[in-house]
Backbone as a printed PyTorch tensor [residue, N CA C, xyz], in Angstrom:
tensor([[[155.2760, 125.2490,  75.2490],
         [155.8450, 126.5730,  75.0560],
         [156.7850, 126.5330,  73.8640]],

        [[156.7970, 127.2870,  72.9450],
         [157.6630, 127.2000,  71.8100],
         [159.0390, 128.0290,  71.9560]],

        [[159.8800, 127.7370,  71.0230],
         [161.0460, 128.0440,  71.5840],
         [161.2360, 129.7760,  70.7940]],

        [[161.9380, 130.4760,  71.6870],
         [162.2800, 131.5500,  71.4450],
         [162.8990, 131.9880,  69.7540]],

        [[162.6700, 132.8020,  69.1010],
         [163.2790, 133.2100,  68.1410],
         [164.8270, 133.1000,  68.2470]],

        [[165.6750, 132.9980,  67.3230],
         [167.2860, 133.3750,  67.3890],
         [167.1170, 134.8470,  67.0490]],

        [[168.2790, 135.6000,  68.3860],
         [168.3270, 136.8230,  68.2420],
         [169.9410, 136.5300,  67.3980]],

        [[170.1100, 137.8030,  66.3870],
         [171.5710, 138.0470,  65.8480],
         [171.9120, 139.2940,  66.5970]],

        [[173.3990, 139.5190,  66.5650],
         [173.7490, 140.6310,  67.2190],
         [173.9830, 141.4940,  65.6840]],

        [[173.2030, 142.6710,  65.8400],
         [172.8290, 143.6520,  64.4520],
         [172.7430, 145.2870,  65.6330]],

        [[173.7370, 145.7290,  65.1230],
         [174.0490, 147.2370,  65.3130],
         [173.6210, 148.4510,  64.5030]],

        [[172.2270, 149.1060,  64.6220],
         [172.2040, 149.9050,  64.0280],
         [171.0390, 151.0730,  64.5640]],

        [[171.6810, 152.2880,  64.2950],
         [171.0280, 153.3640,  64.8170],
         [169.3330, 153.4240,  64.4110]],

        [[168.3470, 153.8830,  65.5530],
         [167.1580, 153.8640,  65.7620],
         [166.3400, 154.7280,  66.3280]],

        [[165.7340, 155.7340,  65.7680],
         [164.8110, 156.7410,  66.1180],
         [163.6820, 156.0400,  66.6410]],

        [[163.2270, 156.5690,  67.9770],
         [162.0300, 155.6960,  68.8210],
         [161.2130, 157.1090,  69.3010]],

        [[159.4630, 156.6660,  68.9470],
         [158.8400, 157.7480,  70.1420],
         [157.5160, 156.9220,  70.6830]],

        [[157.0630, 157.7860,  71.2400],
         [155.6440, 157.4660,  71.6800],
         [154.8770, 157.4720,  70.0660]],

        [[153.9230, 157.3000,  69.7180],
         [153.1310, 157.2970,  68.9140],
         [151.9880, 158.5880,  69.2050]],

        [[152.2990, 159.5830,  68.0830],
         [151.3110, 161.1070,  68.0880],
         [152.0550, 161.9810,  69.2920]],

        [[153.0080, 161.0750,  70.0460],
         [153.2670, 162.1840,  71.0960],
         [154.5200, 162.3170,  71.7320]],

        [[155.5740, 163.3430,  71.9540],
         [156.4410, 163.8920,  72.4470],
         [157.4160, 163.6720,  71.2980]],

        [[158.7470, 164.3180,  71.2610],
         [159.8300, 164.0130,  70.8380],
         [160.1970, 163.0340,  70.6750]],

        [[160.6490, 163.0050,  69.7140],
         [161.7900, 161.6050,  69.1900],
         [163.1210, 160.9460,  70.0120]],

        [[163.7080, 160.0880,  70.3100],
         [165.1420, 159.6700,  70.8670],
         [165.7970, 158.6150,  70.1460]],

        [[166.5480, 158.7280,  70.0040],
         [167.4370, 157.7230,  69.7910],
         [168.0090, 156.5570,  70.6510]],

        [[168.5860, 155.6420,  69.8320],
         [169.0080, 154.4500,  70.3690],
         [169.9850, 153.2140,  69.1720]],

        [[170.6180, 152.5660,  69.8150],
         [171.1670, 151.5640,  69.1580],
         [170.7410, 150.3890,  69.4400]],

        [[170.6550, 149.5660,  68.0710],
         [169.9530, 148.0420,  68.6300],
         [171.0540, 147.3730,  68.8770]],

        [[171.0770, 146.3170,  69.7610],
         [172.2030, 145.6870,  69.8530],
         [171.7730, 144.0940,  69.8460]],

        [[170.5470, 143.3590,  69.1420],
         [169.9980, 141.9740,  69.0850],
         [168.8710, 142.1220,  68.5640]],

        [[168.5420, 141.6440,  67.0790],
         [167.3710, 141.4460,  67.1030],
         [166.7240, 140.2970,  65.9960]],

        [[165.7110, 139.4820,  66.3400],
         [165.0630, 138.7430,  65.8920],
         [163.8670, 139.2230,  65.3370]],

        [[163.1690, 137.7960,  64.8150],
         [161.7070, 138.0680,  64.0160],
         [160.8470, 138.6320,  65.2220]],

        [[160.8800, 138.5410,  66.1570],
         [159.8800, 139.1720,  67.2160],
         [160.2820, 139.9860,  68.1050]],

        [[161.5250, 140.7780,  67.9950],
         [161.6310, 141.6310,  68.9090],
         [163.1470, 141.8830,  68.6870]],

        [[163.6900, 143.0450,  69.8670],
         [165.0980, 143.6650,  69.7810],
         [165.3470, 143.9010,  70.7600]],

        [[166.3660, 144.3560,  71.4140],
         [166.7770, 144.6710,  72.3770],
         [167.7130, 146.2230,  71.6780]],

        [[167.6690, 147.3120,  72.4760],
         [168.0230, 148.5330,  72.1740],
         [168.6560, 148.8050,  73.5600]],

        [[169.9620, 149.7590,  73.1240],
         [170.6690, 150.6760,  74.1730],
         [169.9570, 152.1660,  73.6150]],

        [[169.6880, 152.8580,  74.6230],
         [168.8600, 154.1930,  73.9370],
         [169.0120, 155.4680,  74.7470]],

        [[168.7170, 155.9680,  74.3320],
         [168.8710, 157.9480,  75.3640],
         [168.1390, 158.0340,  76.1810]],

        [[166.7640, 157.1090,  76.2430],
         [165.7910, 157.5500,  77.5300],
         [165.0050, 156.3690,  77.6780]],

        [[164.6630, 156.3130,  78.8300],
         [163.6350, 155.2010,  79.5970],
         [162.4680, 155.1540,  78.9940]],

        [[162.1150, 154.2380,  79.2920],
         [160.4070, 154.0410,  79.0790],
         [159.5950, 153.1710,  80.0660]],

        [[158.4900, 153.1330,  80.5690],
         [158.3150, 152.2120,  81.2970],
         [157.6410, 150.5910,  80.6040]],

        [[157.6090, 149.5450,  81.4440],
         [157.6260, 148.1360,  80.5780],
         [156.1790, 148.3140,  80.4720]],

        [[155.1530, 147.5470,  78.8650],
         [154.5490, 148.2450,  78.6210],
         [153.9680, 149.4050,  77.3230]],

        [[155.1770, 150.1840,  77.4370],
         [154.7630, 151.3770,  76.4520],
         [155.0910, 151.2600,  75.3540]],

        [[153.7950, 151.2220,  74.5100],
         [154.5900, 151.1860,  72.6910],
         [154.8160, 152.3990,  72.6750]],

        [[156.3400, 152.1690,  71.2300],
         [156.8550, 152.9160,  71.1220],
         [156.7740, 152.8080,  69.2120]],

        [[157.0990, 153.7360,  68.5450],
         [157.0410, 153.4810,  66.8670],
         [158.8540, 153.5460,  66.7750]],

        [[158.8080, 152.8130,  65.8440],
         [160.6670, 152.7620,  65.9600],
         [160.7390, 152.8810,  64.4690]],

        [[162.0480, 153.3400,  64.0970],
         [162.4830, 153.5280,  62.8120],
         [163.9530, 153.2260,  62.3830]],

        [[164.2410, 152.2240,  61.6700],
         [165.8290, 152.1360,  61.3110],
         [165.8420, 152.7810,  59.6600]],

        [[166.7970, 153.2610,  59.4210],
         [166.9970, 153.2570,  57.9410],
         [166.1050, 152.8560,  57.1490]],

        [[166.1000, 151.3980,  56.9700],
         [165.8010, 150.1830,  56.2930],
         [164.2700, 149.7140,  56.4890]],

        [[163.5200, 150.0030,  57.8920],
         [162.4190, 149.5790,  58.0990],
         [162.0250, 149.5630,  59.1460]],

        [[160.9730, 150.0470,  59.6610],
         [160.2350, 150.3230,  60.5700],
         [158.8900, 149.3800,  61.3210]],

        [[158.0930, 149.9710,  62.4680],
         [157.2960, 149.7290,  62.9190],
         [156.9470, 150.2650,  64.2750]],

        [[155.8770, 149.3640,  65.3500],
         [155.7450, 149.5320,  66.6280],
         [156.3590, 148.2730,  67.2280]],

        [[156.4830, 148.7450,  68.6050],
         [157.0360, 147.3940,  69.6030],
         [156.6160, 148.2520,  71.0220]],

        [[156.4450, 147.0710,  71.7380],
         [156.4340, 147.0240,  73.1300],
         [157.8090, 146.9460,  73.6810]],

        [[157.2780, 148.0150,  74.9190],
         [158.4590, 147.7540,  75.6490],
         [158.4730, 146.2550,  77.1280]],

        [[159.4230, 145.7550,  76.9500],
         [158.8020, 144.3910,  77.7520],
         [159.6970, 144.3570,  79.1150]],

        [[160.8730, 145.2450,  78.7420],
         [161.7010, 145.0290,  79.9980],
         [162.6380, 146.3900,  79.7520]],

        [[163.0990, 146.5690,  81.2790],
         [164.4800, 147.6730,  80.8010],
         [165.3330, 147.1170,  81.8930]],

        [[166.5300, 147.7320,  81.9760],
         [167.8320, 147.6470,  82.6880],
         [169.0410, 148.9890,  82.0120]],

        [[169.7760, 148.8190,  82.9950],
         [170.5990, 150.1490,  82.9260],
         [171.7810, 149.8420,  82.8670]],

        [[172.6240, 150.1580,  81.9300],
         [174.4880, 149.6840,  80.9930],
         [174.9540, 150.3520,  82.2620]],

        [[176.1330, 149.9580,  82.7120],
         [176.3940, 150.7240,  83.8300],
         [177.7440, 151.8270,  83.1470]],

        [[178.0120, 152.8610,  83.8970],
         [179.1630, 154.1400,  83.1810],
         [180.6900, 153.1460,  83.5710]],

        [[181.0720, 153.3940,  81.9880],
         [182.7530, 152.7650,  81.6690],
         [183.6760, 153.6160,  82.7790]],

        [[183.3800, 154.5150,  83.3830],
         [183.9000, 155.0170,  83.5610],
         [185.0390, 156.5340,  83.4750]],

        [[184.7000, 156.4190,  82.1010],
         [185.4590, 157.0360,  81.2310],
         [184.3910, 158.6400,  80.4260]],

        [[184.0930, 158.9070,  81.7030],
         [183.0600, 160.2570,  81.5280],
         [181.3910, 159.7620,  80.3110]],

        [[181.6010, 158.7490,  80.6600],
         [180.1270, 158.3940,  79.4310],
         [179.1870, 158.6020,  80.8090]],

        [[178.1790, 158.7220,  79.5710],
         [176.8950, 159.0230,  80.1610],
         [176.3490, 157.3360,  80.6110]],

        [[175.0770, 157.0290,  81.6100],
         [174.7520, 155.9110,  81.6690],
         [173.8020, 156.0910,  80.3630]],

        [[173.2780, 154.6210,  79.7480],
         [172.0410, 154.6070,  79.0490],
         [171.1870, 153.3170,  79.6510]],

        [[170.3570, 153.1380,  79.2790],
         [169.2840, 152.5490,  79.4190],
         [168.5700, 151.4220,  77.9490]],

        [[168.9940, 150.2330,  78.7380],
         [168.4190, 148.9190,  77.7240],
         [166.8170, 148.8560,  77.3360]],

        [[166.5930, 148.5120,  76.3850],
         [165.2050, 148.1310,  76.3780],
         [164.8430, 146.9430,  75.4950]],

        [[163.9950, 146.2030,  76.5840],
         [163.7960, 144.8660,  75.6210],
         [162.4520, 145.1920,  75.2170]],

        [[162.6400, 144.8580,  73.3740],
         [161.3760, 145.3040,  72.7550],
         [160.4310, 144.1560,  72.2730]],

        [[159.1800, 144.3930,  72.3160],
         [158.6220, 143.4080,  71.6150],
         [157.8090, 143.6290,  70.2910]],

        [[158.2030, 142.9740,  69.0330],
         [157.4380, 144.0550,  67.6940],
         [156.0270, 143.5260,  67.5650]],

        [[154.8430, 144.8330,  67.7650],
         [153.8480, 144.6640,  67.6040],
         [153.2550, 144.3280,  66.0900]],

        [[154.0330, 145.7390,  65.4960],
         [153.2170, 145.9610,  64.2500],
         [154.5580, 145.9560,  63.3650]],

        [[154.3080, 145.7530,  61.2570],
         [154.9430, 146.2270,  60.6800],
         [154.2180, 146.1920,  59.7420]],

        [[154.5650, 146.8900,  58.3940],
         [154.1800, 146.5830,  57.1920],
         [154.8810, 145.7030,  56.5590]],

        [[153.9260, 144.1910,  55.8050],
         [155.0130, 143.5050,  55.3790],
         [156.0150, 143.9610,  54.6740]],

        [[155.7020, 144.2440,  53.5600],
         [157.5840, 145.2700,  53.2840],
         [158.7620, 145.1660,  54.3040]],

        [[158.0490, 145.7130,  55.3470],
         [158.9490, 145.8020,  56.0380],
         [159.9060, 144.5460,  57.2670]],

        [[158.6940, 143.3170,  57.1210],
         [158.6630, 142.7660,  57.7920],
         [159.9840, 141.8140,  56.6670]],

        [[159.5570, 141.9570,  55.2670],
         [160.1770, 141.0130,  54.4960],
         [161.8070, 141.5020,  55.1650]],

        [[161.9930, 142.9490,  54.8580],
         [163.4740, 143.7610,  54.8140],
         [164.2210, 143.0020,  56.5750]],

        [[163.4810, 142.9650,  57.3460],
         [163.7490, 142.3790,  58.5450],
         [164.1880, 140.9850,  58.5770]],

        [[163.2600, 140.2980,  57.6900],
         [164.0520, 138.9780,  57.1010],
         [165.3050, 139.0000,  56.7680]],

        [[165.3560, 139.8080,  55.7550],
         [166.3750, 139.6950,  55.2430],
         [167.9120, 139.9360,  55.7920]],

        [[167.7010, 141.3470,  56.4970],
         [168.7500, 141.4010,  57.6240],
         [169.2240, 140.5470,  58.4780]],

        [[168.2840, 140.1150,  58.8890],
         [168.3190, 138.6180,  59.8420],
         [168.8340, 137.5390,  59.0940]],

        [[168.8000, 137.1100,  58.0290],
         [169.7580, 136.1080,  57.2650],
         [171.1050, 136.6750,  56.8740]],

        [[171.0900, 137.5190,  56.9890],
         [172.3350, 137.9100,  56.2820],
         [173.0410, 139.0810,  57.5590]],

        [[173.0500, 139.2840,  58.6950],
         [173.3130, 140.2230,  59.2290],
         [174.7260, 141.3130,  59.2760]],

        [[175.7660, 139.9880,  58.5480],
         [176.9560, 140.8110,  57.9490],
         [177.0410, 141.4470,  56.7780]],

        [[175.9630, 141.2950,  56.2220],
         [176.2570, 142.5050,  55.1250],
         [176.1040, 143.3720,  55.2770]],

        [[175.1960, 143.8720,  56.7650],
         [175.2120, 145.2890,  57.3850],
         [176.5820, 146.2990,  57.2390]],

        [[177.4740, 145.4240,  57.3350],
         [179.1280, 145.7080,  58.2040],
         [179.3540, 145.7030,  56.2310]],

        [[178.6760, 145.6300,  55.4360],
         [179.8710, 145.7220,  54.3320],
         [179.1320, 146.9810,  53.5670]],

        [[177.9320, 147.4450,  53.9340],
         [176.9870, 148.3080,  53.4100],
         [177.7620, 149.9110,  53.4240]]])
């Protein structure tokens, strides 16, 4: 079994849908590696469902592989809902730009 990718912790806003169908949602990534992310987001999905995702910077599809639920601070927030993603598809372009973030993930924070 080979060993898991290194996830970095990389914060950044993410438009997610079904592919051809329904509305768009949002979400924040909060980990992600060469093969996948983990997202806090506005709505569920079940494990399973690709989804097309979009950051700023670069895009694609991913599976959804797992979910779980952030629990409320208390402090009148809404709950959201985790999703562990798995990336199916990209265009290299995009795959390179993902590299690159991933080596460098603090220059996000200086952008």
């Amino acid at each position: 079994m080979s060993e898991p990718a290194p996830r970095f912790d990389i914060e950044l806003p993410v438009e997610m849908g079904e592919p051809g169908n329904g509305a768009p949602f949002r979400g924040v990534s909060l980990n992600m590696s060469e093969s996948g992310m983990l997202v806090r987001a506005e709505e569920e999905r079940p494990r399973g469902t690709t989804l097309r995702f979009e950051f700023a910077p670069f895009g694609g599809t991913a599976m959804v592989i797992w979910t779980g639920q952030v629990p409320r601070s208390g402090r009148g927030e809404e709950s959201s809902v985790l999703l562990g993603m798995k990336f199916l598809g990209m265009k290299r372009q995009d795959k390179k730009i993902l590299r690159r973030i991933l080596q460098a993930p603090q220059s996000l924070s200086n952008a």
